[in-house]
N, C-alpha and C positions, 0 to 999 in steps of 0.2 A: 203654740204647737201647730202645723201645719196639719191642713184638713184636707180632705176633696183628692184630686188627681196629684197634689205634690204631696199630698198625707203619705198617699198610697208610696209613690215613688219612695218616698222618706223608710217608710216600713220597711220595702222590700232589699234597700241597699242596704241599712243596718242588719238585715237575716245575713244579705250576701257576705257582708264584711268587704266590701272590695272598696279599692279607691272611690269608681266611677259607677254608677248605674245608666246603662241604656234601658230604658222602658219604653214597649209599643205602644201606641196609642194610632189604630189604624193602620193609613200606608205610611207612618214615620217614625220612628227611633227618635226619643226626648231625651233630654237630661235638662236638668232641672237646678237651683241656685249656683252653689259653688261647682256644682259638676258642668252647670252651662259655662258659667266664667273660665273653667279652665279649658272643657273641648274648644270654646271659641281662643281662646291664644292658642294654645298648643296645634289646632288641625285650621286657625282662622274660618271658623265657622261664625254666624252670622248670628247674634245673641238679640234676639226679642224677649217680651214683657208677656207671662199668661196668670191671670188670675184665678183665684183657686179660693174658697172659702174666706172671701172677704178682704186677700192679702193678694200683693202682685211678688212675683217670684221672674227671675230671668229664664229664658228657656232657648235652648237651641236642639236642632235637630238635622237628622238624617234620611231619606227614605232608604223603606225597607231592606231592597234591592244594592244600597249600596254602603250598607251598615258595613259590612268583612272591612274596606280597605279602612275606616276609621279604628276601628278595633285594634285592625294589626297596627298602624302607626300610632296608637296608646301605649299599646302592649310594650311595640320595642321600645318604648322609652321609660317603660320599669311602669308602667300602673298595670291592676290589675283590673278588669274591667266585667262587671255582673251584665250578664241577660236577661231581662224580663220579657216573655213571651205570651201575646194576646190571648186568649180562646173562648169559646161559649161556652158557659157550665153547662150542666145537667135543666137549669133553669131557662134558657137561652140568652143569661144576663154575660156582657164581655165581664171576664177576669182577666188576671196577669198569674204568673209565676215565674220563680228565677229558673230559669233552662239550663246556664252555665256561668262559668267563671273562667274567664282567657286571664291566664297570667304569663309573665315572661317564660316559663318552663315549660309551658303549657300551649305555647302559639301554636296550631296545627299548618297555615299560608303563611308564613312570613317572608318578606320583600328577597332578602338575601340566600345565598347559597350555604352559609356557615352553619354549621353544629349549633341549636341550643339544647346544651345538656340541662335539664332538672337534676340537680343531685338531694341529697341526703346524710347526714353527718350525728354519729353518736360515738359518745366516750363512756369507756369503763375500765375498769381498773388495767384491765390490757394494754387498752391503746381505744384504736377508736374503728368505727368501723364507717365504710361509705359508700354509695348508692347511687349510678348516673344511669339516667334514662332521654332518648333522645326522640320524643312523642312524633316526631313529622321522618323518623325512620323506623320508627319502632326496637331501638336497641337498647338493652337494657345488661349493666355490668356492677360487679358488686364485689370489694376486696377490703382487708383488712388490715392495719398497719400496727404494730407494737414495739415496743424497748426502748431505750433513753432517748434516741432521736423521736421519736412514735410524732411528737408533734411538726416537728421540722418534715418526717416524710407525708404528712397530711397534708399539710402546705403544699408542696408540692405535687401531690395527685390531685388536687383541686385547681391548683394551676395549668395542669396538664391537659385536664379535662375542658378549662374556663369556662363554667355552669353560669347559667342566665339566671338562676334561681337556686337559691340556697335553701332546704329548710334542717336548722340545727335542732339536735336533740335538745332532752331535758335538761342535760348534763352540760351541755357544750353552753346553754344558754346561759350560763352561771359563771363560766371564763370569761370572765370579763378580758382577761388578757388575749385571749383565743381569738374571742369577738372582731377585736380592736385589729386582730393583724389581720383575720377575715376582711372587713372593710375595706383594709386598705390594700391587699391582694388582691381582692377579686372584684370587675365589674360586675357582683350578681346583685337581686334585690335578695335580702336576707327574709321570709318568712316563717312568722310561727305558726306552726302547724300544731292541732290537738297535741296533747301528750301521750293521750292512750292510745296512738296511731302506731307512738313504739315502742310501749308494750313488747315483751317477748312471744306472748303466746299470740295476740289480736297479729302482730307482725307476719308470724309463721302462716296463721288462717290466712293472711291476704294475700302470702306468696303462693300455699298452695291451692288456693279459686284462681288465682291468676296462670300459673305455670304446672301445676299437678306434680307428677314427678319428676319433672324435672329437679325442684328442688333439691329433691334426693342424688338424682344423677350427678349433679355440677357438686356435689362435695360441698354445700354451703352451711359451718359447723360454724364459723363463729356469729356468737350472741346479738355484738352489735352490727356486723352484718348484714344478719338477719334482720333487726330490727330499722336499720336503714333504708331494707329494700320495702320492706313492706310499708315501711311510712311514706314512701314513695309510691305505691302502687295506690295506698289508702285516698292522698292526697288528688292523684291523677285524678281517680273516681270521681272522688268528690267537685271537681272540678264543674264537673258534667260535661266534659267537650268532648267525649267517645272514644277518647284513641289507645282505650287498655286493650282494646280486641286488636290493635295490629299488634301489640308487645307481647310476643309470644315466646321469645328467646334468650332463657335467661342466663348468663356466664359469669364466670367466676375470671378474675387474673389475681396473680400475686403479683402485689407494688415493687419487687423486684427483679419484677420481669421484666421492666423498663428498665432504662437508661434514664436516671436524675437528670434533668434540664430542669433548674429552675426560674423564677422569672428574669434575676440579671444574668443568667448566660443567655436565654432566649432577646433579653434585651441590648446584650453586648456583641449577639454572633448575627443579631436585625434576621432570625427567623421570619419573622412573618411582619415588621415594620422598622424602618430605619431609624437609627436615633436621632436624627438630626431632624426627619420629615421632608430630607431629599433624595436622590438615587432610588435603588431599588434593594428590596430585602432578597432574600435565599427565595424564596417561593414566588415572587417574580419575576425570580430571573430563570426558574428553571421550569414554572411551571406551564406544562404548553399541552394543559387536557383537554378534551375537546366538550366534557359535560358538566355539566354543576356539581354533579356525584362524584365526578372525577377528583375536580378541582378540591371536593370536602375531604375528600379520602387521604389527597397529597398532602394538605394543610395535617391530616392526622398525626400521618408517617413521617412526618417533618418534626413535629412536636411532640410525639413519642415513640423516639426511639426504642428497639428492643434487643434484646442480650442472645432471646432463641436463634442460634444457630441454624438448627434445621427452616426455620420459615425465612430466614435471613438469605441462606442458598438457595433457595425456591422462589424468590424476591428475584436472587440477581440472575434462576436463570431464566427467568422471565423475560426481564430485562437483555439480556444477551441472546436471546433468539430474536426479540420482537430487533435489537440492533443491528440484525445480521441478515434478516431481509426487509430492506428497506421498502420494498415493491409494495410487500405486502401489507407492510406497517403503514405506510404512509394512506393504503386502500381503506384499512382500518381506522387510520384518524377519520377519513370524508365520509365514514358508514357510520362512524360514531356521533358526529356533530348534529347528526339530525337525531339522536335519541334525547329520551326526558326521563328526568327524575321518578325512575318509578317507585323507587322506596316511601317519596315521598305521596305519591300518588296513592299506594297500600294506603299510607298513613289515613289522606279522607276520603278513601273507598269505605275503613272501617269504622269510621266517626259520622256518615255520612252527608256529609260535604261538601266532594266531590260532584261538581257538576259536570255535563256532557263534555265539554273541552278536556276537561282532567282524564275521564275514559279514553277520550278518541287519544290522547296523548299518548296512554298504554299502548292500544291497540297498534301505534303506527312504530314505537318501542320493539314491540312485539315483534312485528313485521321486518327489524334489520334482523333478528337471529340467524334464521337461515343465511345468508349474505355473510356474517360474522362466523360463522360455525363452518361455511363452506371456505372461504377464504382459508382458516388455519389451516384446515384438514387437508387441504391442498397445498400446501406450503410443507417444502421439504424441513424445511428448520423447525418450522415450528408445532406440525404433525405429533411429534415426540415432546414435546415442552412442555410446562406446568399450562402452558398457555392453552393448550386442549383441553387441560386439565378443567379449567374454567368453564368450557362446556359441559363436559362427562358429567357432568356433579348436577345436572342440570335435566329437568323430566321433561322431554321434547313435546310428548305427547300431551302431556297436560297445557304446555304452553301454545299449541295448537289447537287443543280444544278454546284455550278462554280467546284467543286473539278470533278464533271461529265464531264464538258468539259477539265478539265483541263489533261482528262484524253489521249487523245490525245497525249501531249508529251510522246517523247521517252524517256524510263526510265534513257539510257545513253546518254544523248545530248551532239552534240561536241561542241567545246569554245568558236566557231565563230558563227555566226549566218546565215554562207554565202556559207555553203559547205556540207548544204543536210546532213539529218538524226536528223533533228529537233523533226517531227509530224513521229506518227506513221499512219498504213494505216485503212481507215476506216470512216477518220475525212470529208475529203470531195475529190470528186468525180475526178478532174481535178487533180491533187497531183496525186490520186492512178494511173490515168491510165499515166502519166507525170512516173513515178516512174517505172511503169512495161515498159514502152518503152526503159525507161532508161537501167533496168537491162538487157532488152532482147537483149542491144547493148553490154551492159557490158559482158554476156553471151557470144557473138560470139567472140570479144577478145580472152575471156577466154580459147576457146578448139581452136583458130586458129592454135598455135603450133603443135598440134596433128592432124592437119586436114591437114598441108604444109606438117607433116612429111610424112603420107598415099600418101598424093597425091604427091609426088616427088622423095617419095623411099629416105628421110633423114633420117640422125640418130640423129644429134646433131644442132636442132632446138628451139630456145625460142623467145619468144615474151614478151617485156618491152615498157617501154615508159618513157621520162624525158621529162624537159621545154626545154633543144634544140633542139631533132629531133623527139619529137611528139613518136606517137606511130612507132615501127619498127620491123620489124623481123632479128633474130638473128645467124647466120648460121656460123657454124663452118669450118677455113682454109682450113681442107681436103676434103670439102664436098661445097667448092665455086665454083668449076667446074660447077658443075652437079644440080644449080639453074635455074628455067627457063627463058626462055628469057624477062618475062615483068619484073623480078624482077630488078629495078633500084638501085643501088647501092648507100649509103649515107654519110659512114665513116667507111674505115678499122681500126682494132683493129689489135695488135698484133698475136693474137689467132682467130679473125674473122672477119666475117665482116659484116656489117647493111644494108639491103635493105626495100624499098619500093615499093609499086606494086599500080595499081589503085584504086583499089575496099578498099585497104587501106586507101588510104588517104579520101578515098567518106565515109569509115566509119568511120571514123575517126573526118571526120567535123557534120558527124550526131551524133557521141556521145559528142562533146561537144557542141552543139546545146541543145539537150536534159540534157547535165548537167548543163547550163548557164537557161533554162527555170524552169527544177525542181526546181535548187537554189533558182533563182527566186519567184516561185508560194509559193516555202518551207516559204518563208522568209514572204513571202503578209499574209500566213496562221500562222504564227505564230504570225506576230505583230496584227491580229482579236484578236487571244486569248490573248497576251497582252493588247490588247483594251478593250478585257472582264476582266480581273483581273484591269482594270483601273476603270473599271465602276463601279464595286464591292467592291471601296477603302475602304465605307465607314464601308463596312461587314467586310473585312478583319483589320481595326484597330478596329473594335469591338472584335473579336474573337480573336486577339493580345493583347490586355488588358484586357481579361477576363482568357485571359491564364498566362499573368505577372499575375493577383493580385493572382490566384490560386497558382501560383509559389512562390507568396511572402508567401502567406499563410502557404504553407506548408514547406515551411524556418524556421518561425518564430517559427510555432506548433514545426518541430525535433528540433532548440534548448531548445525550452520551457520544452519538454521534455525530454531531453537528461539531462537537467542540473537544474530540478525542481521548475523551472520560476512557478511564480503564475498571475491570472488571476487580474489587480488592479481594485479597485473599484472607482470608478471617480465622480467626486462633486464638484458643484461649490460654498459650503464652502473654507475658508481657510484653508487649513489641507494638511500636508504632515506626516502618522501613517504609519508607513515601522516596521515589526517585522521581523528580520532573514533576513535582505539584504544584498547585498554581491554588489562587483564590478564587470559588466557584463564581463569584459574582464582577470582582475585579478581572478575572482574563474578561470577560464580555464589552470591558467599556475603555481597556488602553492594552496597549501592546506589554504584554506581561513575561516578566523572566523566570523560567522556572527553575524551583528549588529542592535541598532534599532536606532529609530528613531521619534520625536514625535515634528511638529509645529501644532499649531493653531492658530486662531485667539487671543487670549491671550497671547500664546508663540509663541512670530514670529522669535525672535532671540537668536541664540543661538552663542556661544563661545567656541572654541574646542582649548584646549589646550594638551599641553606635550612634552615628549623628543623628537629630531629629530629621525627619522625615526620609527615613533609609526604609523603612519597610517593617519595621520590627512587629508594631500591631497586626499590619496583615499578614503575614509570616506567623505568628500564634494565632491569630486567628482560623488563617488557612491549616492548620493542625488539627483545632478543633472542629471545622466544619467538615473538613476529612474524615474524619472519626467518627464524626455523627450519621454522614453520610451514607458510608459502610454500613452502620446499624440502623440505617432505613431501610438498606437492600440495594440502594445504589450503586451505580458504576459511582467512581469518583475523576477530581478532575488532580490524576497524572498519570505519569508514563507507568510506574508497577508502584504499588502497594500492599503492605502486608500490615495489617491492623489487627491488634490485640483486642477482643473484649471488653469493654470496659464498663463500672457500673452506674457511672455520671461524669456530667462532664459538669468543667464548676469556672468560672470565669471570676476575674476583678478588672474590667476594664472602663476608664472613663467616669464621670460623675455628672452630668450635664443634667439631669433633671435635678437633681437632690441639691447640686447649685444654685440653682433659678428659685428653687424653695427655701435657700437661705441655712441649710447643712454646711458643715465645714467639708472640705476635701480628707481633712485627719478624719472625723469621724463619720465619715461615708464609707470610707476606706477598711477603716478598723471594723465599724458593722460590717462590709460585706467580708473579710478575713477572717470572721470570726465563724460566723456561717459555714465557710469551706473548711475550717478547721474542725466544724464540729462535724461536719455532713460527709465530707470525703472522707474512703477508703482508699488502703492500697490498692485498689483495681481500676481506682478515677485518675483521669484524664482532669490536670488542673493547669489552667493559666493564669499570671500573673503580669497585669501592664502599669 
């Protein structure tokens, strides 16, 4: 058994449970046997030998400083990875403890711009109930699914959602058949979490410390639910990475408030990737946001469609004002591309984080409103539009006060947080006069060479300083005679030689006295204002999501107009009446002929025949991605359309994967017809190729 500094290590990653343990040891992050072996493939990190009670163990490591970017590229690759963090006890002896637990659910920096949801998943005699929470936005959503499909629409909302991290109930862990289609549905890591986490009543305690009354307000009555959300709130905590304080938001949807897309229609209509791995998917071709938040928001509304009417009209007439003044649309794309993530920024404001660059990123966020809010309001189309609306909803004044303090930081903050030139001067009182004692030592430094040189009749005098002999003065070989007698001499150089004198080294402990204090006070003054962009989470994902949906808006309006998308007319008739449609991805890449289109309640089904390669796939396709369109809020791509409601759309086209894996085409087939026979209603939209 391991003794010494790998004992310890040893100890504290079997507490954490996690894949990996990072352990401090000083200025570097270790890991230690099979954990060195694998950070060195995985990140090619560089694996030496440290001996530890009598045994040699492999070790590699990271400094301090640049531990986050290893974490996050563990993380996204499904480990979950413990912290062990240095400190002096009460004895003055170093100890370690576990700080935290980054797991894929749980990544607060991650590289990309995509959603990762942590969900939650329990069964009972109902159905089941589930729980996504998106920690680097702070959203947190919670619905239940029941009746003979109950499983088939769970599948589905976990699709919808696609969670980085799963943790199934007590219940679900026992489906072994559940499990099995879990795996192979979802790229999440599956973990188990306590069981008493979902509890009914421990569940409720953790939703209401977390959300108060809200609970009550969102109408959140079923069992499992409840018990989902709260094993997710329990699990967050537990984590220790901070980010329950930005999830303050908690909502309810019912699973039928979507539009069914499951994974082969999103696979067969290339949503969000091509089947083949060439061309371009739907959200490629239309996506033209100008911010990360944008671009998240669009991937949403693409992948979950919705049935509500009323936000469907408020969708398109967003959309059709932002298409109807281009001027000012187009003003709004160049105001937007300089904004940043601030939802995500909330997120390590309230974990804390968040270093100065994350702040000033707010702060210069902050700074388009005006400019974004003056543009609409001056804009005759758009003055009256939902698109105002995006502002109104919005507390001016609050967002002026935090962008006012936030004005404080230094325009160019350095990368640390620990070496001064964070705040500028001004902000508060102790700082400024910390900062002028500072300079006025830094100052005498500065002209002491030209002060030795007067005062001793030198010619070839400099003053430097490094980490082994401090500050020194620098006196050149011909001219070491004729130094005066305090000067103590340090280390000959070829060409000179280094002395010290008294009033040197006295200033010397005075200026880094004064640079250990400013850093110090720099650092206490900076994490307030971090404290303040904490407290203001809730402002700042407001004005984060009022700027995605602007974003998306004015995506949707340049291709709408760019490529003569019409505005659909929406009914909750059966009727799908398409004149002059086109396929949204195909008109972009060949000269395209357009087509109609005509179901109703009378005519539901139709039969497309002809030679290979006439069009028939994109002719049903273009049906469906019509359809789907519509229930994003979309203009769509034809001349008029009238679209019926529908409650999913359900595809069978093509078999190219399930081929390659050695499936018959019969029973690829039959699986997926069986699926849509079970899952569609009369209100779905089905294709068959």
């Amino acid at each position: 058994m391991a003794s010494g500094i790998v004992g310890e290590f040893t100890a504290l990653k079997e507490e954490a449970g996690a894949d990996l343990l990072a352990m401090q040891l000083g200025d570097f992050y270790e890991f230690f046997g099979e954990d060195a072996r694998l950070v060195g493939e995985e990140l090619d990190l560089k694996v030496s030998q440290k001996g530890s009670g009598g045994e040699t163990y492999d070790m590699a490591g990271v400094p301090v400083d640049d531990l986050e970017p290893y974490v996050t590229a563990l993380v996204e690759r499904g480990y979950r990875v413990a912290v062990a963090d240095q400190y002096d006890d009460d004895d003055g002896d170093v100890a370690r403890e576990l700080t935290r637990v980054v797991t894929p659910g749980t990544l607060l920096s991650p590289d990309g711009d995509d959603a990762r949801y942590l969900a939650a998943v329990t069964a009972d005699d109902d159905g089941y109930g589930l729980a996504f929470c998106e920690v680097t936005t702070g959203r947190f959503r919670t619905t239940a699914v029941a009746g003979a499909d109950a499983t088939d629409r769970l599948l589905t909302e976990l699709y919808r959602f696609a969670p980085v991290e799963l943790l199934p109930g007590p219940e679900v862990r026992g489906d072994d058949d559940l499990l099995a289609a879990l795996r192979e549905r979802l790229d999440a890591r599956l973990t188990l979490h306590e069981t008493a986490a979902f509890g009914p009543g421990r569940a409720e305690h953790a939703l209401r410390e977390q959300f108060g009354d809200a609970v009550d307000a969102v109408g959140l009555e079923r069992d499992g639910a409840v018990a989902a959300a709260g094993a997710v709130v329990d699990y967050v905590a537990e984590t220790g990475v901070g980010a329950l304080a930005s999830v303050t938001r908690l909502g309810t949807y019912g699973a039928d408030e979507g539009v069914a897309v499951d994974a082969t229609t999103r696979r067969n209509l290339e949503l969000t990737e091509t089947m083949t791995g060439g061309g371009r998917s739907l959200v490629e071709t239309i996506d033209h946001t100008e911010t990360s938040a944008g671009g998240r928001l669009l991937r949403e509304w693409l992948t979950r469609p919705l049935r509500r009417r009323g936000e469907l009209r408020r969708r398109q007439s967003t959309v059709a004002a932002l298409a109807d003044d281009a001027i000012v649309r187009e003003g709004l794309r160049e105001t937007l591309a300089a904004a940043h993530d601030l939802e995500r920024v909330a997120s390590r404001a309230v974990s804390g984080s968040a270093d100065a660059e994350t702040l000033l990123r707010a702060r210069e966020t902050l700074a388009l409103l005006p400019e974004l809010r003056g543009s609409v309001e001056g804009s005759r189309r758009l003055s009256g539009s939902p698109v105002a609306g995006l502002f109104a909803e919005l507390d001016g004044e609050a967002v002026a006060a935090l962008r006012a303090e936030l004005s404080a930081l230094a325009d160019d903050p350095p990368k640390t947080l620990h070496e001064g030139g964070l705040v500028d001067r001004g902000y508060d009182e102790e700082l400024d006069e910390l900062v002028a004692r500072h300079e006025a030592a830094v100052e005498w430094f500065d002209g002491l060479a030209d002060r030795e040189k007067r005062r001793h009749d030198l010619t070839h005098v400099t003053v430097d300083r490094n980490k082994t002999d401090g500050y020194y003065v620098q006196v050149g070989k011909s001219e070491a005679d004729a130094v005066p007698d305090d000067y103590e001499g340090i280390k000959t150089l070829k060409n000179a030689e280094r002395y010290v004198f008294d009033e040197l080294r006295e200033r010397e402990r005075e200026l880094l006295r004064l640079e250990e204090e400013r850093a110090d006070r720099e650092y206490e003054v900076f994490c307030r204002l971090r404290a303040s962009v904490a407290e203001s989470a809730d402002l700042l994902q407001s004005v984060g999501r009022a700027l995605a949906e602007l974003d998306v808006g004015c995506s949707l309006a340049a291709h709408a107009a760019r490529h003569g998308w019409c505005r659909p007319e929406l009914t909750d008739e059966r009727a799908l009446d398409v004149e002059g449609g086109r396929h949204p991805v195909v008109e972009t890449e060949t000269e395209f002929v357009p087509n109609d289109l005509y179901l109703d309640r009378d005519r539901r089904f139709l039969l497309v025949t002809g030679p290979n390669m006439s069009g028939k796939s994109t002719y049903m396709r273009q049906a469906a991605l019509i359809t789907l369109l519509a229930q994003v809020g979309s203009f769509v791509p034809a001349d008029s359309a009238r679209v019926g409601l529908v409650d999913g759309i359900y595809t069978r086209v093509g078999a190219l994967d399930e081929l390659a894996e050695g499936r018959s085409t019969f029973m690829i087939e039959m699986g997926e017809l069986s699926n849509i026979l079970h899952s569609a209603t009369e209100e779905s939209l089905v294709v068959l190729d």
